[in-house]
N, C-alpha and C positions, 0 to 999 in steps of 0.2 A: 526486432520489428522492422519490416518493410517497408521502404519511400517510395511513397506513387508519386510524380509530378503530373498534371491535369494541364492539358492545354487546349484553348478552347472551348465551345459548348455550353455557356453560359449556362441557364436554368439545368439543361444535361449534366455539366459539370456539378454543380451543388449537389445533385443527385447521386450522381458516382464518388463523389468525395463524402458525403455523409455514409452512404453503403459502405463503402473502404473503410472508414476511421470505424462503423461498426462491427467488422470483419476483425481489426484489430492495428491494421496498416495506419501508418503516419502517411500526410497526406498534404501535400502544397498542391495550391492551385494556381496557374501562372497569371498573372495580372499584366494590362501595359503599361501602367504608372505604380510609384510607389503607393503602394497600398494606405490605409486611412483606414487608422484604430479601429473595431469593431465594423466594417464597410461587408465582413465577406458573413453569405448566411449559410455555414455548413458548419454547425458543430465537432469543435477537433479537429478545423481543418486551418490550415494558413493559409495566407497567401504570398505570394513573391513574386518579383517582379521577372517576368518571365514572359514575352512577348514573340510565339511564330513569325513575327512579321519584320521583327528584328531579333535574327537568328542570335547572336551572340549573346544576347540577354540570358536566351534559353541555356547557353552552352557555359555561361556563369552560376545557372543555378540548379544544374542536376550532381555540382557532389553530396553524394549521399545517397542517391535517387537510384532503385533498381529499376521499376518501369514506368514509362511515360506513359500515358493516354493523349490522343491526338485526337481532338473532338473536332474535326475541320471537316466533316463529312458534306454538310450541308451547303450546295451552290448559294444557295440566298440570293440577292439579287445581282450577285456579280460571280456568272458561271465560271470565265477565263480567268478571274482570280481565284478564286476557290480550286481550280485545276494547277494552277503555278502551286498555290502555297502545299496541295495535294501531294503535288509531282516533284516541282524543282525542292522547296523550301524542304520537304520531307526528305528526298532524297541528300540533299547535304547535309541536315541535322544527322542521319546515319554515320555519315564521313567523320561527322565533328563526336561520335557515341562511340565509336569503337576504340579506345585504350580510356575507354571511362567506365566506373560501376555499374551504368544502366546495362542492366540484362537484355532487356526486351522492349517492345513500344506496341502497343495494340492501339488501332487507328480504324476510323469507322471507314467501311468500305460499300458502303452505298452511298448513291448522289454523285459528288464531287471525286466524293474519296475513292472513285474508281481509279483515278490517279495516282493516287497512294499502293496499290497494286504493285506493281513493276519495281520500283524503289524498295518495299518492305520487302518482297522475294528477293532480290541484288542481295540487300543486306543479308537477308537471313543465309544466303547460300555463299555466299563473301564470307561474312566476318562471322558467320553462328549469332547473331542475333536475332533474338527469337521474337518473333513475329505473329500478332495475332489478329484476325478483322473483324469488328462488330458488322454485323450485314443484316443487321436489323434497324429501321429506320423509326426515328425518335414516336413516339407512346408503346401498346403495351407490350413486353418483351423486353422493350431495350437496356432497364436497367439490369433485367437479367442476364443481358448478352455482353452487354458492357463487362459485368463484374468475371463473368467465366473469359471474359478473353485478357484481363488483366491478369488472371493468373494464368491461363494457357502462353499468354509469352514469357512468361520466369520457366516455362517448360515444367 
């Protein structure tokens, strides 16, 4: 069975981690603190403590993990961060993925995540990590786009 790691995407996430765990995938969802007994609502799914914003967190908790989801797509109310964590932070978690089991990372590419662009093509043409973009913007569709590009980057 497959490890998705889930970063990101609050309510989205819940969503893509319950689809997952129904597909058949094991499924963590990254948290910034240590999590809190019964706290997550996606049946079959964990959480870990796994925080974009403090990279190392992330890169302590993908053994085992084929592909990531990067649910940062959304500007929110702070565009120029939402474009760093997009661009730089995405761009080094690649650096820190390549001699580790993650296969792939599919990352939403509308909004923010047009940042995320440039870094996922590097990677994917670097190191063969497979690279996938949801570019559908959260209601209907996106959990369908979500679920086909989590497996379009395991290739």
């Amino acid at each position: 069975m497959a490890r998705a790691l889930i970063l990101g995407g609050e309510d989205r996430a819940l969503a893509l981690a319950e689809a997952l765990v129904g597909d058949g995938w094991a499924v963590w969802i990254g948290v910034a603190d240590e999590p809190v007994e019964g706290s997550l609502d996606a049946p079959g799914a964990e959480a870990v403590v796994a925080d974009p914003a403090r990279l190392g967190s992330v890169v302590d908790a993908i053994e085992g993990v084929a592909v990531i989801a990067w649910l940062l797509g959304d500007p929110g109310a702070d565009p120029e961060a939402a474009r760093e964590i997009n661009g730089g932070v995405l761009a080094r978690l690649f650096e820190e993925i390549v001699d580790t089991p993650v296969r792939g990372v599919a990352y939403e590419g509308w909004g923010a995540g047009e940042a995320a662009r440039a870094p996922a093509e590097r990677a994917s043409e670097t190191w063969r990590i497979g690279v996938a973009s949801i570019d559908v913007e959260p209601g209907p569709g996106w959990l369908d786009a979500a679920r086909r590009a989590v497996s379009a980057a395991l290739g």
